[in-house]
C-alpha positions in Angstrom: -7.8 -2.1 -8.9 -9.3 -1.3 -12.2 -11.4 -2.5 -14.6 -8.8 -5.0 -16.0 -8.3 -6.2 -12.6 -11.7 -7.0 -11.7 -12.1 -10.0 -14.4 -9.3 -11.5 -13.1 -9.2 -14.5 -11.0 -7.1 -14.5 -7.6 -5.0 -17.1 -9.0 -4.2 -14.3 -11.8 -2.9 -11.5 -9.1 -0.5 -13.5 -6.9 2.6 -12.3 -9.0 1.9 -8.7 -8.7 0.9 -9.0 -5.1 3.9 -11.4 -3.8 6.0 -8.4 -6.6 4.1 -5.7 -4.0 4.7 -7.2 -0.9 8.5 -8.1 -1.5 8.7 -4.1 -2.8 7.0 -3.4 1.1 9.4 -5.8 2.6 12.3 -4.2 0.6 11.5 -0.8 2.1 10.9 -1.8 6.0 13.5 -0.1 8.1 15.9 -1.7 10.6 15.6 1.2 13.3 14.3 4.0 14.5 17.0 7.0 15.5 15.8 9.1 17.7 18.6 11.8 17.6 18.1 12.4 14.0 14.7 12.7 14.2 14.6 15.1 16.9 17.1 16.1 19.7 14.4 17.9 22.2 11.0 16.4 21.4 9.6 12.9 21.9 6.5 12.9 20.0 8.3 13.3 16.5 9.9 9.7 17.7 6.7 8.4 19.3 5.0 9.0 16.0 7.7 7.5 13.6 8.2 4.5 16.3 4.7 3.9 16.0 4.3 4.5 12.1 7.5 2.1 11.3 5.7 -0.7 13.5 2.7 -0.6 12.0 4.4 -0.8 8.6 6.0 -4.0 9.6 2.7 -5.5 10.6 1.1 -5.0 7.4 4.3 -6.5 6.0 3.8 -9.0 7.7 0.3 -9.6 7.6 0.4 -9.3 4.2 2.7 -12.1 3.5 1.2 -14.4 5.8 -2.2 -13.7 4.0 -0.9 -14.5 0.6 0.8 -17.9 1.6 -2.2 -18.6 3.8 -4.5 -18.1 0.0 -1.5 -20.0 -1.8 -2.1 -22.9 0.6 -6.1 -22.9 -0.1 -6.2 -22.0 3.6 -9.0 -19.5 2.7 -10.2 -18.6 6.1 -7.2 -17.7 7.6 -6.0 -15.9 4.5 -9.7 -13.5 5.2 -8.9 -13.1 8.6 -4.9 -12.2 7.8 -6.2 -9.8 5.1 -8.7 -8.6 7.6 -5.9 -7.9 9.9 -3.3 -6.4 7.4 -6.9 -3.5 6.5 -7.2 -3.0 10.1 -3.5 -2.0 10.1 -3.6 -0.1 7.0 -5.9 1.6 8.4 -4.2 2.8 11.7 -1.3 3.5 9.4 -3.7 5.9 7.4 -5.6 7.4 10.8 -2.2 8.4 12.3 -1.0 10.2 9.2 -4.2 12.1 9.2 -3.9 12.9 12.8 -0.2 14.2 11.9 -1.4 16.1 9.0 -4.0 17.6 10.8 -1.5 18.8 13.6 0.7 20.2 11.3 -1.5 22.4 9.2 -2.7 23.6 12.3 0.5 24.1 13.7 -0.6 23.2 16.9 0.0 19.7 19.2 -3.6 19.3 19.9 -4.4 16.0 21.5 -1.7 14.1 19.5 0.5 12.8 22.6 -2.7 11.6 24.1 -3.5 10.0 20.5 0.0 8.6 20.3 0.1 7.2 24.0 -3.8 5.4 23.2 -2.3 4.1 20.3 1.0 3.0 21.5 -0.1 1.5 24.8 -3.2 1.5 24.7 -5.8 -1.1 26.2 -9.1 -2.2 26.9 -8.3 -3.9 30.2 -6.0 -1.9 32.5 -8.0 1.5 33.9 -4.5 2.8 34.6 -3.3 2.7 31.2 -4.6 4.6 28.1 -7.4 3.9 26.8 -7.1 2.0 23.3 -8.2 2.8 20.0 -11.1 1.8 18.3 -9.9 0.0 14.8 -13.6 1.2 13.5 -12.8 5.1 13.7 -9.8 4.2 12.1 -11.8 2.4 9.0 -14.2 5.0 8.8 -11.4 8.0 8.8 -10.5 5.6 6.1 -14.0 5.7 4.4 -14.4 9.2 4.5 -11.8 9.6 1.2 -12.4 6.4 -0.3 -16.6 5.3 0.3 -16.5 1.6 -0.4 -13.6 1.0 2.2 -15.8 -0.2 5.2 -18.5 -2.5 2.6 -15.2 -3.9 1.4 -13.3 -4.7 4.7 -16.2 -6.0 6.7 -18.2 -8.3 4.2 -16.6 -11.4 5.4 -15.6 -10.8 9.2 -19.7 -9.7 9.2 -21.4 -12.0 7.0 -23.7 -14.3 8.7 -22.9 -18.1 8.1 -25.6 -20.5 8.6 -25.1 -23.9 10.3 -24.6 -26.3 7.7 -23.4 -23.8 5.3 -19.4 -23.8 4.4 -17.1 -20.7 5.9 -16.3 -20.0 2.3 -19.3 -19.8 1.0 -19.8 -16.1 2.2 -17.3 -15.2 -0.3 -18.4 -12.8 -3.1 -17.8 -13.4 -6.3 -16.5 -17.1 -7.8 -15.4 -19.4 -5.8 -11.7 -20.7 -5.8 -11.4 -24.2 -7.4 -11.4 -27.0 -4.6 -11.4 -30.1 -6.4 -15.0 -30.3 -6.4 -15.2 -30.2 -2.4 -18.1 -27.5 -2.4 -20.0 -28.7 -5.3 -23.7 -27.6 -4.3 -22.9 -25.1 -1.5 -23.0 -22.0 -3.6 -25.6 -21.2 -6.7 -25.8 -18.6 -9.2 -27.5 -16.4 -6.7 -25.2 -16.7 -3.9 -24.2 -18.7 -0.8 -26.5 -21.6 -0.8 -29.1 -22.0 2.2 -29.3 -25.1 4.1 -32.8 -25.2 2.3 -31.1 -26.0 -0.7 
């Protein structure tokens, strides 16, 4: 986003993100060939397998987000966006883990990293255990420092009782036909004080 971008309104980006997302949707494949990508090894198809599912979840998470926003649904569209960052983000830790592999030129851990990530889970001890979405945000943050301030404002922003869901939102509020007159001021989310 620059600086053009960051005086726009919401309203003013949906074009260029539904353009984006239909570009993304455009470019999802249809399969994953396992005797083109390799003929002896299975972690070149683990890898891709995984990569190519986690692009159609941000697809998909994407799109759902947007028509979530276009319906004034504003929580779910936060928690969809949320959700299509996380992913992004496991898209971007698994190419760093491949990168790192391959300028080694050595495996490493990555089967382990492939099997946590594929089947991965918090609740069966036999199975691998999963990955942790935050060390894929902060390999994320490393290259780009305002990714974690900017993915976890809303999922981590207290909400008082009385005060609105939307009302933790920075910047200005979308217009609601005058449903949340008085819940936000000039200096942020109003308190139930006020």
């Amino acid at each position: 986003m620059d600086a053009e971008d960051s005086d726009r309104v919401p309203e003013d980006l949906l074009p260029e993100i539904r353009k984006n997302i239909e570009l993304l949707d455009a470019n999802l494949p249809t399969r994953v060939d396992s005797a083109n990508i390799s003929g002896t090894a299975k972690l070149p198809f683990k890898a891709e397998w995984f990569r190519i599912g986690l692009r159609w979840r941000f697809s998909e998470l994407c799109r759902s987000a947007l028509e979530e926003f276009e319906q004034r649904r504003f929580v779910s569209a936060a928690v969809l966006t949320r959700a299509a960052v996380e992913t992004f983000a496991s898209l971007w830790y698994l190419h760093a883990k491949l990168r790192a592999s391959t300028e080694s030129k050595t495996l490493g851990q990555i089967d382990e990293y492939l099997m946590r990530a594929i089947a991965g889970n918090r609740i069966d001890d036999t199975m691998p255990q999963a990955i942790n979405v935050l060390n894929c945000i902060d390999k994320v943050n490393d290259p780009l420092t305002a990714f974690v301030d900017s993915t976890t404002n809303f999922a981590n922003t207290p909400i008082r009782i009385g005060q609105a869901p939307w009302a933790c939102f920075p910047g200005p509020m979308p217009s609601t036909g005058g449903l949340t007159s008085g819940l936000r001021t000039s200096s942020g989310p109003a308190t139930p004080d006020q």
